[in-house]
C-alpha positions as CSV (number, residue, x, y, z in Angstrom):
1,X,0.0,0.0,0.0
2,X,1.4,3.4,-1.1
3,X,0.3,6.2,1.4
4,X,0.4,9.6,0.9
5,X,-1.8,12.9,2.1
6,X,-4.2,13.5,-1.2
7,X,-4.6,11.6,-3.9
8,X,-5.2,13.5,-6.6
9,X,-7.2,11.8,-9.5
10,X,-6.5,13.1,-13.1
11,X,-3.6,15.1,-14.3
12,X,-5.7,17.6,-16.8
13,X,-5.5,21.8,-15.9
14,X,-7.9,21.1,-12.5
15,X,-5.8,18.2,-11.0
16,X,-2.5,19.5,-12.0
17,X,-3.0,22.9,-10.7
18,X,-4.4,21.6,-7.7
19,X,-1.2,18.9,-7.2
20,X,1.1,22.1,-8.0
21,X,-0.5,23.7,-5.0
22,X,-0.1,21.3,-2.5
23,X,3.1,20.7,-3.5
24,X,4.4,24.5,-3.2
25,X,2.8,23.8,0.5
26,X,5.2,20.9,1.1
27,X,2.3,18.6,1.5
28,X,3.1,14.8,0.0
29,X,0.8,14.1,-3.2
30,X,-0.1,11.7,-5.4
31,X,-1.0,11.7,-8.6
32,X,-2.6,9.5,-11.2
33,X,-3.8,9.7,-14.5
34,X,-6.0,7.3,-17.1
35,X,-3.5,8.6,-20.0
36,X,-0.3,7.0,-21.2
37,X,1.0,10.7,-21.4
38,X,-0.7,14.1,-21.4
39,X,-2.9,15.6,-23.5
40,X,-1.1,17.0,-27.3
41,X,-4.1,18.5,-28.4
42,X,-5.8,21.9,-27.7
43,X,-9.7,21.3,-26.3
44,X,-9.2,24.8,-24.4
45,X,-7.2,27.7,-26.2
46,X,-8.0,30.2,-23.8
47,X,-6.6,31.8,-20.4
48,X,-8.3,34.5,-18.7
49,X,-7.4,37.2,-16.1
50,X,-8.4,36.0,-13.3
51,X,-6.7,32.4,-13.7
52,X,-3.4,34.2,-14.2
53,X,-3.7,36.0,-11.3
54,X,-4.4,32.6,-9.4
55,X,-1.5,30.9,-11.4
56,X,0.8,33.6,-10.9
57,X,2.2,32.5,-7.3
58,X,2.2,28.8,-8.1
59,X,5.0,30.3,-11.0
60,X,3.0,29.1,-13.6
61,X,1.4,32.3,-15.0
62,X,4.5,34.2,-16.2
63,X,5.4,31.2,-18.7
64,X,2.1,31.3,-20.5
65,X,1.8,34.8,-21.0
66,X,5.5,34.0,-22.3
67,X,4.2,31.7,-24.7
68,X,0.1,32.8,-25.6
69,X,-1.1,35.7,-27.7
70,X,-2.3,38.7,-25.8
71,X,-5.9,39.4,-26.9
72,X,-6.8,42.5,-25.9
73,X,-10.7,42.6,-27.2
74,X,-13.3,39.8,-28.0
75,X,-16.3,41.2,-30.4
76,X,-19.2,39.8,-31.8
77,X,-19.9,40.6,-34.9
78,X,-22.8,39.8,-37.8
79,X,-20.2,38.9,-40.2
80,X,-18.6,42.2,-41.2
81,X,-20.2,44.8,-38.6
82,X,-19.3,44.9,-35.2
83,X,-22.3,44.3,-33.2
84,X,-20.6,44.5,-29.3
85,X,-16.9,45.1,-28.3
86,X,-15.6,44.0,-25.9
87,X,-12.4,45.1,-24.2
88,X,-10.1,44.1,-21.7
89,X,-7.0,46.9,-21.3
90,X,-8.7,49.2,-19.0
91,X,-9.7,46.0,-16.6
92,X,-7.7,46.7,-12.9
93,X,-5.1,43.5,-13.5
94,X,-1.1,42.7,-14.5
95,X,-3.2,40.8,-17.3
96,X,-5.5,43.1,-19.2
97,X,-6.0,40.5,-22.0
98,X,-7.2,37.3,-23.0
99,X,-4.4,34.6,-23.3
100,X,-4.5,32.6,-26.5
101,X,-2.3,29.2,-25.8
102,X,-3.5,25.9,-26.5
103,X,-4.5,23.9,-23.3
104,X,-1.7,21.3,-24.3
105,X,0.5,24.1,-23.6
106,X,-1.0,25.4,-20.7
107,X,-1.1,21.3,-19.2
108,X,2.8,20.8,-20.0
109,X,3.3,24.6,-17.9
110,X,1.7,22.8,-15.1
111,X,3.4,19.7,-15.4
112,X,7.0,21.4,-15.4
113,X,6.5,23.1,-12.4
114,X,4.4,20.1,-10.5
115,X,7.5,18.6,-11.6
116,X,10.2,21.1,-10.4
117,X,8.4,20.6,-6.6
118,X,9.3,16.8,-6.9
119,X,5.9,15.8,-7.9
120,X,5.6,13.2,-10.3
121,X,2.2,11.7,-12.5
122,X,1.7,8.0,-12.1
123,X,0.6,6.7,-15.5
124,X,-1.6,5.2,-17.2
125,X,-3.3,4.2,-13.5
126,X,-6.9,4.2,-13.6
127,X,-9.2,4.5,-10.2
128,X,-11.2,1.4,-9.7
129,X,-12.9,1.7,-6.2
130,X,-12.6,4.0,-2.9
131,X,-13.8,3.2,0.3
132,X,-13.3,6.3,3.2
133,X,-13.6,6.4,6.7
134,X,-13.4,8.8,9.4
135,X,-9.8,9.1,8.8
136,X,-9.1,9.1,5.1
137,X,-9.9,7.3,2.3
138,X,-8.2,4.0,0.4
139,X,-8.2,3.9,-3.3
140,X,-7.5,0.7,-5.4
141,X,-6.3,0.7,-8.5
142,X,-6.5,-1.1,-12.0
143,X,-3.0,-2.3,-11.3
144,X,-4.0,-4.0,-7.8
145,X,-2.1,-1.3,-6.2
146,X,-4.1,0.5,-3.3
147,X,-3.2,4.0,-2.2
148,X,-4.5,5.3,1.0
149,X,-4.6,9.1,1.5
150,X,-6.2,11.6,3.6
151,X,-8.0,13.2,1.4
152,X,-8.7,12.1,-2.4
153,X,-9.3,15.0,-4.9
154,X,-11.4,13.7,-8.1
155,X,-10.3,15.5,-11.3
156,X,-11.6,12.8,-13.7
157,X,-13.8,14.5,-15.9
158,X,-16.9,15.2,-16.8
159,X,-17.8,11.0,-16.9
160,X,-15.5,10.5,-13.2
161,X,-15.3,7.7,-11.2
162,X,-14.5,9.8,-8.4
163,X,-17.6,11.4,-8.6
164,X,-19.8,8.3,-8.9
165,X,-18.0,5.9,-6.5
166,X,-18.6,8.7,-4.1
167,X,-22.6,8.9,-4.7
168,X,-22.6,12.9,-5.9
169,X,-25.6,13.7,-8.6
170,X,-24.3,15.4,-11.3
171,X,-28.1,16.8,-12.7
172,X,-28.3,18.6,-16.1
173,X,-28.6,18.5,-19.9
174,X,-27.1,18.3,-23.6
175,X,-27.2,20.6,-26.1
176,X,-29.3,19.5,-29.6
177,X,-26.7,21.1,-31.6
178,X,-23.0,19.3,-32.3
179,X,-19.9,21.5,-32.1
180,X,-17.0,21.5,-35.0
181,X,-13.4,22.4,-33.5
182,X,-10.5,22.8,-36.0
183,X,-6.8,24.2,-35.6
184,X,-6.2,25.6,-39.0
185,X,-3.5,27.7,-40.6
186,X,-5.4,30.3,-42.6
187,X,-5.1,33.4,-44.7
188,X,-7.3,36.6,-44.6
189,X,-7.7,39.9,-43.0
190,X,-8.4,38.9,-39.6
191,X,-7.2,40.9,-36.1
192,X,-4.0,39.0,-34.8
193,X,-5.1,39.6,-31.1
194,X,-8.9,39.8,-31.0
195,X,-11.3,37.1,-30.4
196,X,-14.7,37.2,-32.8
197,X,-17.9,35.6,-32.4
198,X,-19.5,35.6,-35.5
199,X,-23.2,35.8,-35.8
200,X,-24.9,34.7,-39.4
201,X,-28.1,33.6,-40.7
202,X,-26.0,30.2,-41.3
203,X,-25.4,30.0,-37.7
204,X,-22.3,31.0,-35.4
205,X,-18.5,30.6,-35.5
206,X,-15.6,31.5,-33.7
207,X,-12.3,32.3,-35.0
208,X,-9.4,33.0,-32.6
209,X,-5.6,33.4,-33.2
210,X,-3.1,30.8,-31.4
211,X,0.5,30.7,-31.1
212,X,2.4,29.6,-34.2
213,X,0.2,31.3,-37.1
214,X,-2.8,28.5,-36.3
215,X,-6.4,29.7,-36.1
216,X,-8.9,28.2,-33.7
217,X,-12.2,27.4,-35.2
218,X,-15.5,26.9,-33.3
219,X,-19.0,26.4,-35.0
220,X,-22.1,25.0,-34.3
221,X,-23.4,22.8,-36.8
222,X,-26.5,19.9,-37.0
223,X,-24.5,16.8,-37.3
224,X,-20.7,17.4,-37.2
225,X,-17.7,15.2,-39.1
226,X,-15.3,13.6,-36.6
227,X,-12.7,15.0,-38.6
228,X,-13.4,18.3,-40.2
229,X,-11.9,19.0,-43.7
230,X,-10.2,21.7,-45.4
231,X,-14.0,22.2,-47.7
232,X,-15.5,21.5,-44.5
233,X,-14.3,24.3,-42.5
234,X,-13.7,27.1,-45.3
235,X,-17.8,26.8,-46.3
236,X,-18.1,27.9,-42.5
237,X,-16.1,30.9,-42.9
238,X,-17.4,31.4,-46.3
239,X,-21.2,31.3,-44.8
240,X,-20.8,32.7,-41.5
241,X,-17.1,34.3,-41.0
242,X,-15.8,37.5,-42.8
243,X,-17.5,38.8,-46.4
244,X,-16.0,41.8,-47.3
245,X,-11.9,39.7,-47.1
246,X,-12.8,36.3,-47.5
247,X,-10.6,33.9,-44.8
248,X,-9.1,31.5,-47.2
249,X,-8.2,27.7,-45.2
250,X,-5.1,26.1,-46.4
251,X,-4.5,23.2,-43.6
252,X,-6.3,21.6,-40.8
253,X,-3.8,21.1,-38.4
254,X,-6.3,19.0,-36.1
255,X,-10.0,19.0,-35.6
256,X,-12.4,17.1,-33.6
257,X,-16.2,17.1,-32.4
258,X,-18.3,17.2,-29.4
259,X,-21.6,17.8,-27.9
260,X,-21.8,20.3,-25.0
261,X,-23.2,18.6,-21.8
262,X,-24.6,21.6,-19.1
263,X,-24.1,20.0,-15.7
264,X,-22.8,20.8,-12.0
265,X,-22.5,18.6,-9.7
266,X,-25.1,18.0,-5.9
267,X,-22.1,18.6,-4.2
268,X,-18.2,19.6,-4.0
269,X,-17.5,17.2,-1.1
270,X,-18.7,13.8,0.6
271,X,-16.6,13.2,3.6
272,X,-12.9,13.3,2.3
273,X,-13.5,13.1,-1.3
274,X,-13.5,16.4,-3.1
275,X,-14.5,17.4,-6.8
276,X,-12.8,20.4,-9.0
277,X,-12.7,20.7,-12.9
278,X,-15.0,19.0,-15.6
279,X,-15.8,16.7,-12.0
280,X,-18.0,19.1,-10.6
281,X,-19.0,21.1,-13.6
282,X,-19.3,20.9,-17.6
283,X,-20.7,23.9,-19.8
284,X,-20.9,25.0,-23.2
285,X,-17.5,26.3,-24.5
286,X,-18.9,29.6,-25.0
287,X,-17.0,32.2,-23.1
288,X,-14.0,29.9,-23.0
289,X,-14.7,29.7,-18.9
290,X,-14.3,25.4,-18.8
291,X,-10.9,25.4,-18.1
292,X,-10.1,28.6,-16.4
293,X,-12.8,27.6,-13.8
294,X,-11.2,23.9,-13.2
295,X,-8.1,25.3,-12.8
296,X,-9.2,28.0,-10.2
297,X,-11.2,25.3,-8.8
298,X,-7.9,23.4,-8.6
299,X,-5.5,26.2,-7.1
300,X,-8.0,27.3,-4.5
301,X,-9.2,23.2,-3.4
302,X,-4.9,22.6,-3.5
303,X,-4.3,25.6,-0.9
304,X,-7.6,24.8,1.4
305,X,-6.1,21.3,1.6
306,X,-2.9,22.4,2.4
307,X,-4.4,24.4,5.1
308,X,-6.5,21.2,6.5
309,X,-3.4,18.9,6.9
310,X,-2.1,21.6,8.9
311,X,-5.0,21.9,11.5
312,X,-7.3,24.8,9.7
313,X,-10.1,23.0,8.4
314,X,-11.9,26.4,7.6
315,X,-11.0,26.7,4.1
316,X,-12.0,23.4,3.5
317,X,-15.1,23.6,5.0
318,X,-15.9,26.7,2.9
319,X,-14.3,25.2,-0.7
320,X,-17.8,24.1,-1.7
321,X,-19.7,26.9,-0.9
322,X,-17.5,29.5,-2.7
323,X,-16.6,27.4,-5.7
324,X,-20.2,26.2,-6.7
325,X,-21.9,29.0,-6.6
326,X,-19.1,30.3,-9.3
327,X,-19.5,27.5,-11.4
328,X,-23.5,27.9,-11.2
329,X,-23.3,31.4,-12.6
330,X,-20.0,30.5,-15.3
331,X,-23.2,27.4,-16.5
332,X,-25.9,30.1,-16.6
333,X,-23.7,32.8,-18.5
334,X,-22.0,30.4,-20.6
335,X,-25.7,28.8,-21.4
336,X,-26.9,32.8,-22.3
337,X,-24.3,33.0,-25.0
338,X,-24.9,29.6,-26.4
339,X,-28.7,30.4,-26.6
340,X,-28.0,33.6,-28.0
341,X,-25.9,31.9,-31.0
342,X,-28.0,29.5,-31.7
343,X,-31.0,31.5,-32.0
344,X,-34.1,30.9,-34.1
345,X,-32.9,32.5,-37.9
346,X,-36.4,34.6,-37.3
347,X,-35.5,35.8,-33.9
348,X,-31.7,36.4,-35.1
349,X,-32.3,40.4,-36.9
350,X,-34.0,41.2,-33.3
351,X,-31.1,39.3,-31.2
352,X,-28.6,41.4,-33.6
353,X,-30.0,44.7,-33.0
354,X,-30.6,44.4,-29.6
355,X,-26.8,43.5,-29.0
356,X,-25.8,46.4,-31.0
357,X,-27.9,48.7,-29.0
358,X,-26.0,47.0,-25.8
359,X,-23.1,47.4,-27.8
360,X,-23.2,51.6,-27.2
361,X,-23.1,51.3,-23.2
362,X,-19.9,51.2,-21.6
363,X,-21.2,49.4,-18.1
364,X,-22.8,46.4,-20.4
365,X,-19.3,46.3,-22.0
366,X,-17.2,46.6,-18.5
367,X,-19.9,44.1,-17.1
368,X,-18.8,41.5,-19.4
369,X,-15.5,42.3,-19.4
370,X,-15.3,41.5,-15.9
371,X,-17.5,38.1,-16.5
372,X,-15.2,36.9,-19.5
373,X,-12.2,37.8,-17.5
374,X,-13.5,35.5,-14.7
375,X,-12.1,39.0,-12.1
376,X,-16.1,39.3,-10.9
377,X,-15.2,36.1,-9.1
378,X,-12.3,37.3,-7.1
């Protein structure tokens, strides 16, 4: 039997930033993750404010702004006109922008500094069953290999074992709609630092730069291909994207698809087992608040921990009742915007107008400046 004082399940942005954490605390943690190796793709391309500012003492935060693209203004638009702006320089931060960096990136950061502490990932080691008691909690493994800890973190995902072995609800719904992501290398007339939201009769997309002249796409489409093409994704920028400069797609780099589950889970904590990430809460990708709100989940869960080993059991006590109600709103707002780009195509000339006429008032903009860059939630 290994022993250690958390057991940390899953090494994505929420487990590793809470095992980075704890370790920066001196406290002895274990880690384990499903995966032969981390992730290489980019699910999540986007870093806000407010998870900087969280990262920033871990030592994490000054190496992805480093590496991401510093975009200072996220718009929607109906193709060509701008129908809301929104800006983030005049936001009271060190990081007045959106980060662009792919979450493969943003994982290896995490890793490297997990690492530095003397943390290391067990992999691939998969959770089978946990039994706690008043003391702590024993984990077996698929290996045979049992792990007993005093507190196990589950950081599994949105389908966790964690979560289930440990009897927490996890009540929502899906989406009718299918999402197409693609990574593609592009040419066109498009802001280098500024995320758009493109509204259409056709339906929405997103285009945002990412390091290394590739262009994240984002659309929402009936049935999407497992693997978009090159046709595939230049008829959504031909339909929905820019008309007056047409985007032209020459390669995508990688591409996948997904539905968009909207769920948060009955509770953060059952005795000694404790949620954080896609665990305790999964959302559309509108917004780009998935990660960013795992990862503060993560930092704040690792240092409350820390705290509890210690003999203060306070910020443990209150890790639920701070974090849930964030990831509550992040669901509603994210589920606003998904509503909103998905609307009926008779409904869309009103939808566009009224955003426009938004679009002229500086406290809507600074409102949702503050809600994008996750800082309402310090």
């Amino acid at each position: 039997m290994t022993t250690t004082d958390v057991l940390v399940v899953g090494a994505g942005p929420a487990g590793l930033a809470t095992a980075t954490a704890l370790a920066r605390s001196g406290v002895a943690v274990t880690v384990i993750d499903n995966q032969a190796e981390g992730a290489n793709t980019s699910r999540a391309a986007v870093v806000h404010a407010r998870t900087l500012e969280v990262l920033a003492p871990l030592g994490v935060a000054d190496i992805l702004v480093d590496q991401g693209i510093h975009a200072r203004r996220f718009t929607i638009r109906d193709r060509d006109r701008v129908l809301l702006p929104i800006g983030f320089t005049d936001l009271s931060t060190a990081y007045p922008y959106t980060l662009l960096v792919s979450q493969a990136q943003t994982e290896a950061a995490l890793l490297a500094r997990f690492t530095a502490l003397g943390g290391t990932v067990l992999r691939p080691r998969t959770l089978t069953t946990l039994i706690q008691d008043r003391s702590g909690v024993t984990a077996t493994l698929d290996n045979g290999e049992t792990v007993r800890a005093a507190y196990l973190v589950g950081a599994d995902g949105m389908h966790s074992t964690v979560r289930e072995q440990a009897g927490i609800g996890f009540a929502g719904g899906t989406y009718a709609e299918s999402f197409s992501l693609a990574d593609v290398r592009l040419t066109g007339d498009l802001p280098a630092d500024e995320v758009i939201l493109y509204f259409s009769p056709a339906g929405m997309v997103v285009v945002a730069p990412l390091p290394g002249g590739v262009h994240r796409i984002v659309a929402t489409v009936d049935e999407a291909p497992e693997h978009p093409t090159t046709d595939f994704v230049q008829h959504l920028l031909d339909t929905r994207g820019p008309e007056r400069t047409k985007a032209q797609v020459h390669e995508v780099v990688w591409g996948s698809r997904f539905r968009v589950h909207h769920r948060v889970a009955s509770a953060y904590r059952e005795g000694r087992v404790l949620l954080a990430g896609d665990s305790a809460h999964v959302h559309s990708p509108a917004g780009g608040q998935g990660m960013n709100t795992g990862i503060q989940d993560g930092v704040q869960l690792g240092n409350a921990l820390a705290d509890a080993l210690r003999g203060d059991k306070q910020p443990l006590d209150t890790y639920e009742a701070t974090r849930r109600p964030v990831a509550e709103q992040v669901v509603t707002f994210a589920d606003r915007l998904t509503r909103l780009a998905t609307a009926d195509r008779k409904l869309r000339p009103i939808r566009n107008a009224v955003l426009r006429a938004l679009g002229t008032l500086p406290v809507v903009r600074r409102k949702l400046a503050m809600r994008l860059s996750g800082l309402i939630y310090r």
